[in-house]
SEPA-743423 format. One line per 4 residues: number of its first residue (from 1); for each residue x, y, z of N, C-alpha, C, O. Coordinates in steps of 0.2 Angstrom, whole numbers. Atoms other than C-alpha are relative to their C-alpha. Example, Ala and Ser with C-alpha at 12.3 -4.5 7.8 and 13.67 -1.06 7.14 Angstrom:
<atoms>
1 = 4/-6/0/62/-22/39/4/6/0/9/5/3 ~ -4/-6/-1/68/-5/36/-4/5/3/-1/11/4
</atoms>
This chain:
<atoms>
1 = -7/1/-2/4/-17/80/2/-7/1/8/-9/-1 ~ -1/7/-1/3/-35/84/1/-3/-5/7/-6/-5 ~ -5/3/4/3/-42/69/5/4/-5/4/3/-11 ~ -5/-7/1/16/-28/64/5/-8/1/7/-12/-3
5 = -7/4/-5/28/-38/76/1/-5/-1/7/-7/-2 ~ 1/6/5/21/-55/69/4/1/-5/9/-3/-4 ~ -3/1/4/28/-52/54/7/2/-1/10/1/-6 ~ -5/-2/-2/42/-43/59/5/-8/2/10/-9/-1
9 = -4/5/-1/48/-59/67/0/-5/-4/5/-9/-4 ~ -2/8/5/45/-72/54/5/4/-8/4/1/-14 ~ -7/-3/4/61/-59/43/5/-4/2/6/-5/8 ~ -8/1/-3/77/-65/44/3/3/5/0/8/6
13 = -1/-3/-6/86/-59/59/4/7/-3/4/12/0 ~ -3/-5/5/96/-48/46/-3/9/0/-2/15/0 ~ 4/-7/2/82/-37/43/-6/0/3/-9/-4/7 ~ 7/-3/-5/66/-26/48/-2/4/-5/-1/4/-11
17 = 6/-5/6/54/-14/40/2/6/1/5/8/6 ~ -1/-6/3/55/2/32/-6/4/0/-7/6/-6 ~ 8/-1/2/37/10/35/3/7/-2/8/9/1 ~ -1/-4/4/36/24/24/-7/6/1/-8/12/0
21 = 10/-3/-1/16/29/28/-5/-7/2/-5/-13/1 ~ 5/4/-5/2/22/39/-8/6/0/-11/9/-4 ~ 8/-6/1/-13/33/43/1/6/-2/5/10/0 ~ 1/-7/3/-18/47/34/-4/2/1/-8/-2/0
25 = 3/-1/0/-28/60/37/-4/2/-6/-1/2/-11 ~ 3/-1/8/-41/65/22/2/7/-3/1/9/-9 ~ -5/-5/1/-32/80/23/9/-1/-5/10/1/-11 ~ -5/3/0/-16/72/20/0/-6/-7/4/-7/-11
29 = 1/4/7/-24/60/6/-2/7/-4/2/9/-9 ~ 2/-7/4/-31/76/-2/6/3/-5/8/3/-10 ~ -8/-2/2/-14/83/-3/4/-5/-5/6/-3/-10 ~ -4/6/4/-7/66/-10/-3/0/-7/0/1/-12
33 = 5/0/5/-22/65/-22/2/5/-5/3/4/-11 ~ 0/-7/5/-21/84/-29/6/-1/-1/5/-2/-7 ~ -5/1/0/-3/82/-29/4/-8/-7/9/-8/-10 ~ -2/5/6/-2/66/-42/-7/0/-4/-9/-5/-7
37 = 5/-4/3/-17/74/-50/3/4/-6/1/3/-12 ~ -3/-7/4/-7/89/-57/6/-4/-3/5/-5/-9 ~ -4/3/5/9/78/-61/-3/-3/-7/-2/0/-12 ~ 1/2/5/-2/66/-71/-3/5/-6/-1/4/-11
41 = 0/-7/4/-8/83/-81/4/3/-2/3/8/-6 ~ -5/-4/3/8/89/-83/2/-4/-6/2/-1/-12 ~ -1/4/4/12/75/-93/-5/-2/-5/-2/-3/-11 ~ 4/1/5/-3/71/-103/-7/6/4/-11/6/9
45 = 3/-7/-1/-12/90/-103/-6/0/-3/-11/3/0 ~ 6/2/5/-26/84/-117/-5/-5/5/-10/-8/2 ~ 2/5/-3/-32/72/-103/-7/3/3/-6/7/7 ~ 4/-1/-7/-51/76/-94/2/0/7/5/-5/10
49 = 1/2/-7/-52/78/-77/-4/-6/0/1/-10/2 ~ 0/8/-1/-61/61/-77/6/-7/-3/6/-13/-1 ~ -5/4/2/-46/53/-86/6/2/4/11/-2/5 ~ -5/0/-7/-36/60/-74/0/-4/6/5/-8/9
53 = 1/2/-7/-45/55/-59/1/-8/0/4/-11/5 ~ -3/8/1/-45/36/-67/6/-1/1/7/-5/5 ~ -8/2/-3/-26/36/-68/1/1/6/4/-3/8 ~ -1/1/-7/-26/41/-50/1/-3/2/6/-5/3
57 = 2/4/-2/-34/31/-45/2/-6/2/0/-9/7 ~ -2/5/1/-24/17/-48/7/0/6/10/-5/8 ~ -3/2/-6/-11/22/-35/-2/6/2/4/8/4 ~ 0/-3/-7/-19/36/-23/-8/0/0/-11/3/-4
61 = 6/1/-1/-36/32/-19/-4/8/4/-3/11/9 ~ 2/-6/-1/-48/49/-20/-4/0/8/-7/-3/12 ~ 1/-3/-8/-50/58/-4/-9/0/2/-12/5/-1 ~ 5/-3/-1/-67/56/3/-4/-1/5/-1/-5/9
65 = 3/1/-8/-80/55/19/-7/-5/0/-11/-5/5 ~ 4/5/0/-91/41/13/0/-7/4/3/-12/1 ~ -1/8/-4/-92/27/26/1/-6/-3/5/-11/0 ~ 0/8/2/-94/13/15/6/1/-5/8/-4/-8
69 = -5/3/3/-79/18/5/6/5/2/8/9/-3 ~ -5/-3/-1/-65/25/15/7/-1/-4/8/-7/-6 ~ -9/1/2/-45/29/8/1/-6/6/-2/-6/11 ~ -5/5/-2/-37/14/15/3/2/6/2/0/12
73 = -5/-1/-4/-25/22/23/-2/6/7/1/7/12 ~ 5/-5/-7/-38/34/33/-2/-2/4/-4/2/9 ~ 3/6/-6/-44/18/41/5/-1/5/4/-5/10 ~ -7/1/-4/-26/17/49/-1/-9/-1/1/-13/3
77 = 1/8/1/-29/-2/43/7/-1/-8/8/-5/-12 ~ -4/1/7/-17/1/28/8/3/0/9/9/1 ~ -7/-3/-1/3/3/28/5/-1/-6/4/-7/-9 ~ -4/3/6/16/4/15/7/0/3/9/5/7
81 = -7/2/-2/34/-2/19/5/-3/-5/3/-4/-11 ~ -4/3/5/49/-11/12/5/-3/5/3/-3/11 ~ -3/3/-3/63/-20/19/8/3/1/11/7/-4 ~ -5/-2/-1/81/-16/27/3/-3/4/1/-5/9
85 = -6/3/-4/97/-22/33/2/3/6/0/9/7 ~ -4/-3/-6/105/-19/50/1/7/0/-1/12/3 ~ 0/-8/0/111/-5/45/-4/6/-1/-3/12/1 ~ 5/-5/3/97/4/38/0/1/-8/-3/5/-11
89 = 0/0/6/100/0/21/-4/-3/-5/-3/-9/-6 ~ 4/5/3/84/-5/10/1/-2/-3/4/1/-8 ~ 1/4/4/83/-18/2/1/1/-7/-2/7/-8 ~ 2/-1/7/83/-18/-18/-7/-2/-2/-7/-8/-2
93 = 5/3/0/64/-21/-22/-1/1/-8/-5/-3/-10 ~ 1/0/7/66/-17/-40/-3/8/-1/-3/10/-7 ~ 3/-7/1/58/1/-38/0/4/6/1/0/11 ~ 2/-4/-4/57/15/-26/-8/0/2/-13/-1/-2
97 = 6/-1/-2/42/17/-15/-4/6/-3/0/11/-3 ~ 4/-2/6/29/26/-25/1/4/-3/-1/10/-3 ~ -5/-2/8/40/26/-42/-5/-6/-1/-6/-12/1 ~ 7/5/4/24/22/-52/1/-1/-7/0/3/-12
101 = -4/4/8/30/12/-67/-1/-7/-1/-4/-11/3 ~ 3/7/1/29/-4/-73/5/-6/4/5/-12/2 ~ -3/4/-4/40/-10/-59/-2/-1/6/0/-4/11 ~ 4/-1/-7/27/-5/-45/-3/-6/0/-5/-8/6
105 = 4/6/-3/18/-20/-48/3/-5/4/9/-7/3 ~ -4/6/-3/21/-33/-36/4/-8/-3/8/-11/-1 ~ -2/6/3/22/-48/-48/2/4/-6/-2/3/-10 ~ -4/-1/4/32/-38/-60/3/-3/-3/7/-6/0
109 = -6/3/1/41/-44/-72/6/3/-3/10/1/-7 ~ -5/-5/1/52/-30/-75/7/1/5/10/6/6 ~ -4/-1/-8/62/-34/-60/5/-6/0/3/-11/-4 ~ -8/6/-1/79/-47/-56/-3/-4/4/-8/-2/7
113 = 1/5/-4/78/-63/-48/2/3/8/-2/2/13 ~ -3/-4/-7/87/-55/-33/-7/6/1/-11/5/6 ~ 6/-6/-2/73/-39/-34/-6/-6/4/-7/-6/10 ~ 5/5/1/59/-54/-36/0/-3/8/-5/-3/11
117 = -2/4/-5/67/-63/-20/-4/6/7/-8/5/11 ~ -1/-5/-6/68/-47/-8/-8/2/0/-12/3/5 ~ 8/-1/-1/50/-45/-12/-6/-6/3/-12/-5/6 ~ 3/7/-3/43/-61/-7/2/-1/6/-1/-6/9
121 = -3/2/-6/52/-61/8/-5/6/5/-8/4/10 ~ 7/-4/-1/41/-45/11/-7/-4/1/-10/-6/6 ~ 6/3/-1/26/-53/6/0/-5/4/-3/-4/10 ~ 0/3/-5/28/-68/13/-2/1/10/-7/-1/13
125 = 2/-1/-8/31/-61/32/-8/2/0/-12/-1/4 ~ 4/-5/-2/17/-48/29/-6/-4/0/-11/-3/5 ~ 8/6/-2/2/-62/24/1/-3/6/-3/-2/11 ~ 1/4/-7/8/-75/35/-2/4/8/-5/2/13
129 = 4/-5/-9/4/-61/51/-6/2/-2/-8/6/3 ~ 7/-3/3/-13/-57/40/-2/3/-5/-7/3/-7 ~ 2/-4/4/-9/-45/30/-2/-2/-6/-2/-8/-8 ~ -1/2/6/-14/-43/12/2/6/-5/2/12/-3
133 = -4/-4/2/-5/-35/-1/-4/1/-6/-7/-3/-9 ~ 3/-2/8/-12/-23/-15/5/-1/-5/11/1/-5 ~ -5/2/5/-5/-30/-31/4/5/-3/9/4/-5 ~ -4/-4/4/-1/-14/-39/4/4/4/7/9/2
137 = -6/-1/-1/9/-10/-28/4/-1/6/1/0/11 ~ -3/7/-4/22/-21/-19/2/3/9/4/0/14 ~ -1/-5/-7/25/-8/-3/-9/-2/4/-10/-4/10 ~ 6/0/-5/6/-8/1/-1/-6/4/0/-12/1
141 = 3/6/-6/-1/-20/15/-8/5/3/-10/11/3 ~ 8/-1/-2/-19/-20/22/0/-4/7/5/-7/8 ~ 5/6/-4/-27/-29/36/-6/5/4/-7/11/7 ~ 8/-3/-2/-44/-25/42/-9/7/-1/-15/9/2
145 = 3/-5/5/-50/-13/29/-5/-2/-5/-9/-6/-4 ~ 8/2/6/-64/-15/15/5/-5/-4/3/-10/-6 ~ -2/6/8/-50/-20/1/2/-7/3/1/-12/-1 ~ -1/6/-4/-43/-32/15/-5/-4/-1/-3/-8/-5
149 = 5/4/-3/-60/-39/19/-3/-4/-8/-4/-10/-8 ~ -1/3/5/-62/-41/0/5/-6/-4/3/-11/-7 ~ -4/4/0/-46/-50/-3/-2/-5/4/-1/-11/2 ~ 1/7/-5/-51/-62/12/-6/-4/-2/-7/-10/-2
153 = 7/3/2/-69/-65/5/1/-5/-6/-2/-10/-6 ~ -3/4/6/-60/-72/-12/2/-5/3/0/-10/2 ~ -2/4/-4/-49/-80/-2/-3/-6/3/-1/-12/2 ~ 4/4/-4/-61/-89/10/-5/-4/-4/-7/-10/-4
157 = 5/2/7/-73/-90/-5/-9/1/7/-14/-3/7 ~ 5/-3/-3/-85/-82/8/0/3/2/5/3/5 ~ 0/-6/-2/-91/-65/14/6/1/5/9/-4/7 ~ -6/-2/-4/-76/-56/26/-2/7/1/-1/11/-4
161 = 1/-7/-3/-82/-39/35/7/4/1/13/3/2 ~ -7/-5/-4/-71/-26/38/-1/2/4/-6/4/5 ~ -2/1/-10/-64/-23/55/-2/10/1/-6/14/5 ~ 0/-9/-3/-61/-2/53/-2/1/-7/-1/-3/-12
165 = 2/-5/1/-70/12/46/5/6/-1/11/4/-1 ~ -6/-4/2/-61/29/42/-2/4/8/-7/6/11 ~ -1/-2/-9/-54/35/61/-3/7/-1/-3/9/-6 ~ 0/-9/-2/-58/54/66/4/2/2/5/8/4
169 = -7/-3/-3/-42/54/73/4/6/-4/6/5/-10 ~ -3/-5/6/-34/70/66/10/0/4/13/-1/9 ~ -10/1/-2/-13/72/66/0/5/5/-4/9/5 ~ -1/-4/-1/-6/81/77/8/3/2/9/8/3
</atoms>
């Protein structure tokens, strides 16, 4: 939450965050998982189940209870948000949050100078307070997670642990 509020304050005084999703239980990714499973099969029916699960993959990470490779967002170390005015009105980011399309990537270039801006202004806050951002898609932020710790390792240009594990906290 701290650095939440950290980058929270380095926004324009205009605006604040939109969290959309934070921790998930493997329940709750299960669901997301099965769920953008059956779409991507409705649409291309001749697909395997392994060519399914590849496209998943690429925006919901499969649900599973292996230590060394928790969902992200099971770690409670991973959040996807967006940006919004006083009123409540978000921002233009160039896409809806998870409208997965060739506008979802962060460095899109399917997107307006003005979209281009509101996103950077996201980014921005969210590194400078630590975060890091999954490129493919411009909502997600991390910090203290596996893909974090790999992002920082590159970064740093040496090894970076990760802080959390996938919690046992269940919803309630």
């Amino acid at each position: 939450m701290r650095r939440l509020n950290e980058a929270l304050a380095l926004l324009p005084d205009s605006l604040g965050f939109k969290i959309f999703d934070a921790y998930r239980p493997l329940s709750l990714q299960q669901f997301f998982f099965d769920r953008e499973c059956a779409r991507v099969r409705a649409v291309n029916p001749d697909l395997t189940d392994e060519e399914i699960r590849k496209i998943v993959f690429v925006s919901v990470y499969p649900p599973n209870t292996n230590p060394q490779a928790p969902p992200p967002h099971s770690t409670g170390g991973a959040l996807d948000l967006s940006l919004m005015d006083r009123n409540g009105i978000e921002l233009d980011m160039g896409c809806r949050y998870c409208d997965f399309g060739d506008r979802m990537y962060t460095n899109s270039e399917a997107i307006t100078p003005e979209q281009r801006q509101n996103r950077l202004i996201l980014l921005n806050a969210m590194v400078s307070a630590g975060f890091a951002n999954f490129p493919g898609e411009w909502w997600h932020f991390m910090y203290g997670e596996r893909e974090w710790a790999a992002y920082m390792s590159m970064i740093c240009g040496k090894p970076v642990n990760s802080r959390y594990g996938r919690t046992k906290t269940t919803m309630r």
